[in-house]
C-alpha positions as CSV (number, residue, x, y, z in Angstrom):
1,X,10.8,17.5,12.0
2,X,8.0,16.4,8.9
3,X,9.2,14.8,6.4
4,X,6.8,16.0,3.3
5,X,4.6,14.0,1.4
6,X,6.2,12.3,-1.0
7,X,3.4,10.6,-3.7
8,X,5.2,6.6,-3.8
9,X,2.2,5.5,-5.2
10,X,2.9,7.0,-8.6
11,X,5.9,5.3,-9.4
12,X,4.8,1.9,-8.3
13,X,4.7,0.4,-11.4
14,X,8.1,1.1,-13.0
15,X,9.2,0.4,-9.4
16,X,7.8,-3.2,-9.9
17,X,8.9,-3.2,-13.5
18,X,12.9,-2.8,-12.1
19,X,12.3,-5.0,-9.3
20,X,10.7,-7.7,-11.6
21,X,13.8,-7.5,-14.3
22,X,16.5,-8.0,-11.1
23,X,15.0,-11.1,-9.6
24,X,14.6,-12.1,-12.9
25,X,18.7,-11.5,-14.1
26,X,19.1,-12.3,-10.3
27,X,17.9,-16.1,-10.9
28,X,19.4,-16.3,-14.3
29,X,23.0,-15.5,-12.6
30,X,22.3,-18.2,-9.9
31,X,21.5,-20.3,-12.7
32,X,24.3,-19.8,-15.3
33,X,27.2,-17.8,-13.2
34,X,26.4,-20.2,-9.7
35,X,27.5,-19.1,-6.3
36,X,31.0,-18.9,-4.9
37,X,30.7,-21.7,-2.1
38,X,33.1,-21.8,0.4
39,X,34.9,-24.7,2.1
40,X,31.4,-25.4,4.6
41,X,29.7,-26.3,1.6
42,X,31.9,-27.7,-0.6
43,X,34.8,-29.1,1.5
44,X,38.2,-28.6,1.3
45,X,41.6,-29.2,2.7
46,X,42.5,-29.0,7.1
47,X,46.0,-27.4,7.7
48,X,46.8,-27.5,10.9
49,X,50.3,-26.1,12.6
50,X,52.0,-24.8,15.5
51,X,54.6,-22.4,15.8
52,X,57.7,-21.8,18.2
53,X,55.9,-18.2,19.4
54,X,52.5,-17.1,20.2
55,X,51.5,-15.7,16.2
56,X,47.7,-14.1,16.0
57,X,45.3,-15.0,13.5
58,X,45.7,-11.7,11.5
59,X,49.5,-12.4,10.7
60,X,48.9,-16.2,9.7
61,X,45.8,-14.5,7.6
62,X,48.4,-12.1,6.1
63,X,50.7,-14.7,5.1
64,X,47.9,-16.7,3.5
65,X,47.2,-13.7,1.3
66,X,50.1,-13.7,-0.5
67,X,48.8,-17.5,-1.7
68,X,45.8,-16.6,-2.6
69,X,44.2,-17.7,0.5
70,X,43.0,-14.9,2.8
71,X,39.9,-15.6,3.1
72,X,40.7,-19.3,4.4
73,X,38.8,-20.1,8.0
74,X,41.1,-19.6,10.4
75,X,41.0,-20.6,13.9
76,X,43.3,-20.5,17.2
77,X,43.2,-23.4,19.7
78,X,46.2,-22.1,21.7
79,X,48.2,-19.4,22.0
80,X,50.8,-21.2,19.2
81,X,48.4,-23.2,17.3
82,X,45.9,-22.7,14.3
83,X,43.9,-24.9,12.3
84,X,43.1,-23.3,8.5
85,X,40.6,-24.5,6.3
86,X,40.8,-23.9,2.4
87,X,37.8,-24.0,0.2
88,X,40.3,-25.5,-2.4
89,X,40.6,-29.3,-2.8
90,X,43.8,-30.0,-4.7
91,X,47.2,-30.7,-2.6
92,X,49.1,-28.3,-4.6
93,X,46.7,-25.2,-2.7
94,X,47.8,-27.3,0.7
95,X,51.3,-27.2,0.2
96,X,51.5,-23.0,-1.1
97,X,49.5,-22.7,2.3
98,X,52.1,-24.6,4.2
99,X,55.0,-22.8,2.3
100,X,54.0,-19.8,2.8
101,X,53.7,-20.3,6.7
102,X,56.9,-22.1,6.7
103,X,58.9,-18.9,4.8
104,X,57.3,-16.7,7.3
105,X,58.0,-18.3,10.3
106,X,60.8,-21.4,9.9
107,X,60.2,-22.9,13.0
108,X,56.6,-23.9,12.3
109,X,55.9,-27.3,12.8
110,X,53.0,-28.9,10.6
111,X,50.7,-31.0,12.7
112,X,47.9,-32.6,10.5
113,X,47.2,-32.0,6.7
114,X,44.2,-33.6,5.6
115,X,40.9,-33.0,3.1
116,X,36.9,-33.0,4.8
117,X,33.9,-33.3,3.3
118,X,31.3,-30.1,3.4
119,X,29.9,-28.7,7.1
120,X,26.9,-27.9,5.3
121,X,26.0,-31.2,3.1
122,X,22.8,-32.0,1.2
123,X,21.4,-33.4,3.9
124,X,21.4,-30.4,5.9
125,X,20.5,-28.2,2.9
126,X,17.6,-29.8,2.3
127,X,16.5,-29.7,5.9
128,X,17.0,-25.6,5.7
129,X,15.0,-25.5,2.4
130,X,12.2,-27.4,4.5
131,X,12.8,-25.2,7.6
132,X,12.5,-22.1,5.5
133,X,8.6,-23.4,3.5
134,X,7.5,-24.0,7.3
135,X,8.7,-20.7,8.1
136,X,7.3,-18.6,5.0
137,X,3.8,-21.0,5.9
138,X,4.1,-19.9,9.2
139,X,4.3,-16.2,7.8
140,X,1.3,-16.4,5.6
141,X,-0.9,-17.8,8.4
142,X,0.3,-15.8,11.5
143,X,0.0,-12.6,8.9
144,X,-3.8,-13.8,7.9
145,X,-4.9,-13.8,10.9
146,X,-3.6,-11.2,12.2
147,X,-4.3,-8.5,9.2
148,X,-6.1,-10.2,6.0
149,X,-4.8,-12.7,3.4
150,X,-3.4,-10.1,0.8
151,X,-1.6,-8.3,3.3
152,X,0.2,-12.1,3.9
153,X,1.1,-12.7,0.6
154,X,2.3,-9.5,-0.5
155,X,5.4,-9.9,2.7
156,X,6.0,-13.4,1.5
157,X,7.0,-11.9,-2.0
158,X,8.7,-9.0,-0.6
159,X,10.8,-11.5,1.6
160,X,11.5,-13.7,-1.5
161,X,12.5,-10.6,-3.9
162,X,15.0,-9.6,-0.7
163,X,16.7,-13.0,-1.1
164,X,17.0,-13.3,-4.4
165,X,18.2,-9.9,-5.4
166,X,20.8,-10.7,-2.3
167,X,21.8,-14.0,-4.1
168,X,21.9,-12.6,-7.4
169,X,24.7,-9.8,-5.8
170,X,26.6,-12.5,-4.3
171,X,26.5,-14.5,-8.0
172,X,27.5,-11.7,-10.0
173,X,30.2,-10.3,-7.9
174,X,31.6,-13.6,-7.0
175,X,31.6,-13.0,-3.2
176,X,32.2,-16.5,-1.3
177,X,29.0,-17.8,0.6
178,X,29.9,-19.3,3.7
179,X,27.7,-20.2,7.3
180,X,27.7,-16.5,8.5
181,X,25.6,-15.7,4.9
182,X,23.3,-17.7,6.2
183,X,22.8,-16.1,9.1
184,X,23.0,-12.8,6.8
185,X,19.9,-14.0,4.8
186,X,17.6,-14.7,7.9
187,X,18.5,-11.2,9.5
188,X,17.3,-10.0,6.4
189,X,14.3,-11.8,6.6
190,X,13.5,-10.4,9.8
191,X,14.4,-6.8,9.2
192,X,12.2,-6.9,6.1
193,X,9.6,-8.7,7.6
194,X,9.9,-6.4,11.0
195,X,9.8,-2.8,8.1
196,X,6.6,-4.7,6.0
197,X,4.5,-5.2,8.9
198,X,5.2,-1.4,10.3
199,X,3.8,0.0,6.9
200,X,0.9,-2.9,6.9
201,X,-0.3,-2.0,10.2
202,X,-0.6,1.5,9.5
203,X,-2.1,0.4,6.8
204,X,-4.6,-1.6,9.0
205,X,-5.3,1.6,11.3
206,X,-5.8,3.6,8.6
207,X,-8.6,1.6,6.6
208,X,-11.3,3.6,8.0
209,X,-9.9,5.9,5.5
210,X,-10.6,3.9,3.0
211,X,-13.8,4.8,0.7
212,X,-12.6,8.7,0.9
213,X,-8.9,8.5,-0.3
214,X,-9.0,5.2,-2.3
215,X,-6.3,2.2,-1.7
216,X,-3.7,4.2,-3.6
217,X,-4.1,7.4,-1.0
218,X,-4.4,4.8,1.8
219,X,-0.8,3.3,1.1
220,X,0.4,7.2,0.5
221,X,-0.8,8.4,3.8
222,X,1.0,5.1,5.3
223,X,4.3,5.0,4.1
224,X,4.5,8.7,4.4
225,X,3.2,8.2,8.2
226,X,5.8,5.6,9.2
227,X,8.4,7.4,7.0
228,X,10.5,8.6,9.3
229,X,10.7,5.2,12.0
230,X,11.9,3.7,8.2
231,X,14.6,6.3,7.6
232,X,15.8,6.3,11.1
233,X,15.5,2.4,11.5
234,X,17.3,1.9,8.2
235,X,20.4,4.2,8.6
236,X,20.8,3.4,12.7
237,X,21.2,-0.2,11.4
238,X,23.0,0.6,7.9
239,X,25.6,2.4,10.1
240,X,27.3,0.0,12.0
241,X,26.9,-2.9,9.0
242,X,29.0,-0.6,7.1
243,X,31.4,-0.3,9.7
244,X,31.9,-4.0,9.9
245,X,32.3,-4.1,6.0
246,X,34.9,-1.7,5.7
247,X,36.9,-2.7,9.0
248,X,35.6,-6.0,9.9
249,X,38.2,-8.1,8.4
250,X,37.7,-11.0,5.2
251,X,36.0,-13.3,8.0
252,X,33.1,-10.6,8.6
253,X,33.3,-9.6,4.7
254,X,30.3,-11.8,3.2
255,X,28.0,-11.6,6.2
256,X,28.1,-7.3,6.3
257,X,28.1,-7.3,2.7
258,X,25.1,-9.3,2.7
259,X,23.2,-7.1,5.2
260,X,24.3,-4.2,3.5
261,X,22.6,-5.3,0.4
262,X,19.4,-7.1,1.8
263,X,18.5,-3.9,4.8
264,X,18.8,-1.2,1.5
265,X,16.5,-4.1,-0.9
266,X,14.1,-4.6,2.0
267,X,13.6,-1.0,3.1
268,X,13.1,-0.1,-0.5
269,X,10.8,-3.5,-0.8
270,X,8.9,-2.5,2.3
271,X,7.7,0.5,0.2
272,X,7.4,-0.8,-3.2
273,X,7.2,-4.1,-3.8
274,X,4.8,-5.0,-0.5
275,X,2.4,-2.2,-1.1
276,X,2.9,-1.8,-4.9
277,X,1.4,-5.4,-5.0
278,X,-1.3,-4.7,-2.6
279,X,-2.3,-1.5,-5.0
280,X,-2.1,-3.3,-8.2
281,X,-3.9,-6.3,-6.7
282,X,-6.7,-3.9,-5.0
283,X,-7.3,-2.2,-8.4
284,X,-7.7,-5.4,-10.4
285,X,-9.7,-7.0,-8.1
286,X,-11.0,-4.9,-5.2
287,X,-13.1,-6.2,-1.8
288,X,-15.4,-4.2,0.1
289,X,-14.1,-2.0,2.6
C-alpha cells in the first residue's frame, strides 16, 4: 500500500519551535521539580523475612501497598524468603513495612532489618556520564565518516532532545527512576539512533537529487520514502511496550513508561528535529552538492 506524500518540510519550524520550548521546560523541571530517585540511587532501608508457607512476590507486593510501599524492590531467595528494599530512609517506613507483613501473615519471622547506601553512587554516576561523552564522540565520528559532519551532529541532538524530553516526563509526573530507566534511556538511544540513520541514508542515496529538488524536497522525498519501515517499526515495537505498561506490574512500570515516551519522541525526532536541523542549517549555510 503507498502511503501519500505528506509535505514535513513545511512545518519544520514550528516543529522545532515546540520541540525547543519542551527541552527547555524539560531542563527547568529537572532543575527545580528534580527526579524521583529510587532506593539504587539514594539508599534506603533492607527488610528481610521469612514466612511459615511458600508466599509469592505479588502478595508480599500487595501487602506493601497498603503502606505506601508497592513499588519497594522485592526479591525471593527461597520459596519462604524475601528481601525488600525501600527507597525511604527513616525506621518509622521499616517498621509499617514489617507490620504490615506481620498482620498479613503472623507467623512471619523477621530476619535482618538494616539501612544501605545507594547501588548507583557518585562514583558510578560519574563514570556513566563519562561512558555516555565517549559514546555520543563515538557517534559523531563513526556518523562522519560514514555520511558527512552535519548529518553527525544533527543525530547527536536528536539523541539529546530524546533524553531530555524523557527526563523532563519522569520529573513532572514524579515517576521513580530506578536501574531498569537506565537501561530504558539507552534503548532509546538506540532506537532513535537506529530510525535517524534510516532517514539519513536515504538521504545519502538520494543526493544525486539534489540541485533539481533543493535540500527541502530532498528530505521530503526521504522521509516520505522510508515512511512506511517508520510506521511499521514504530507501532511493531510500541505494541508490546504498551503491553508491559499496562500489565507488567510496578517493577516493569518506569522502564515501559520510559520507552513508551522516548520510541514516540524519537520517531517524531527522526523526522523533525534531525532533518529540520539539517534544512535550516543547509539554508543558512549551504555546501556544494
Amino acid at each position: 500500500m503507498k502511503i501519500m506524500f505528506i509535505d514535513f518540510m513545511k512545518h519544520r519550524r514550528a516543529a522545532l519551535l515546540v520541540s525547543l520550548v519542551l527541552v527547555v521546560v524539560s531542563l527547568g523541571l529537572v532543575a527545580t521539580k528534580g527526579l524521583n530517585l529510587g532506593i539504587d540511587f539514594t539508599g534506603g532501608n533492607v527488610v528481610q523475612v521469612e514466612f511459615a508457607k511458600s508466599v509469592s512476590v505479588a502478595e508480599v507486593r500487595e501487602a506493601l501497598a497498603s503502606v505506601g510501599q508497592g513499588n519497594a524492590v522485592i526479591q525471593s531467595y527461597s520459596d519462604v524468603g524475601v528481601i525488600i528494599r525501600i527507597s525511604a530512609n527513616e525506621d518509622e517506613a521499616r517498621k509499617m513495612v514489617v507490620d504490615a507483613l506481620r498482620a498479613k501473615y503472623p507467623d512471619m519471622k523477621t530476619v535482618r532489618l538494616e539501612k544501605v547506601g545507594p547501588v548507583v553512587g557518585a562514583e558510578l554516576r560519574k563514570e556513566a556520564f563519562v561512558a555516555l561523552f565517549l559514546a555520543l564522540a563515538g557517534i559523531l565520528v563513526y556518523i562522519t565518516v560514514r555520511f558527512q559532519f552535519r548529518f553527525a551532529v544533527v543525530s547527536v541532538l536528536a539523541l539529546m532532545h530524546d533524553a531530555i524530553i524523557t527526563l523532563g516526563v519522569f520529573s513532572l509526573t514524579g515517576m521513580e527512576i530506578s536501574s531498569p530507566f537506565i537501561a530504558a534511556i539507552l534503548t532509546i538511544v538506540g532506537y532513535s539512533l537506529n530510525d535517524t540513520i534510516v532517514v539519513l541514508d536515504r538521504v545519502r542515496e538520494n543526493w544525486k537529487t539534489l540541485r533539481g529538488n533543493g535540500m527541502l524536497g530532498l528530505l521530503n522525498n526521504s522521509i516520505n520514502e522510508v515512511l512506511s519501515r517508520t510506521i511499521n517499526t514504530s507501532l511493531t515495537t510500541l505494541l508490546p511496550v504498551i503491553a508491559l505498561f499496562l500489565w507488567g506490574g510496578p517493577v516493569l512500570r518506569s522502564f515501559s513508561f520510559a520507552l513508551l515516551i522516548g520510541i514516540t519522541v524519537g520517531t517524531y525526532s527522526s523526522i523533525y528535529i534531525a532533518s529540520g536541523v539539517l534544512a535550516e542549517w543547509w539554508i543558512k549555510a549551504p555546501q556544494k552538492a
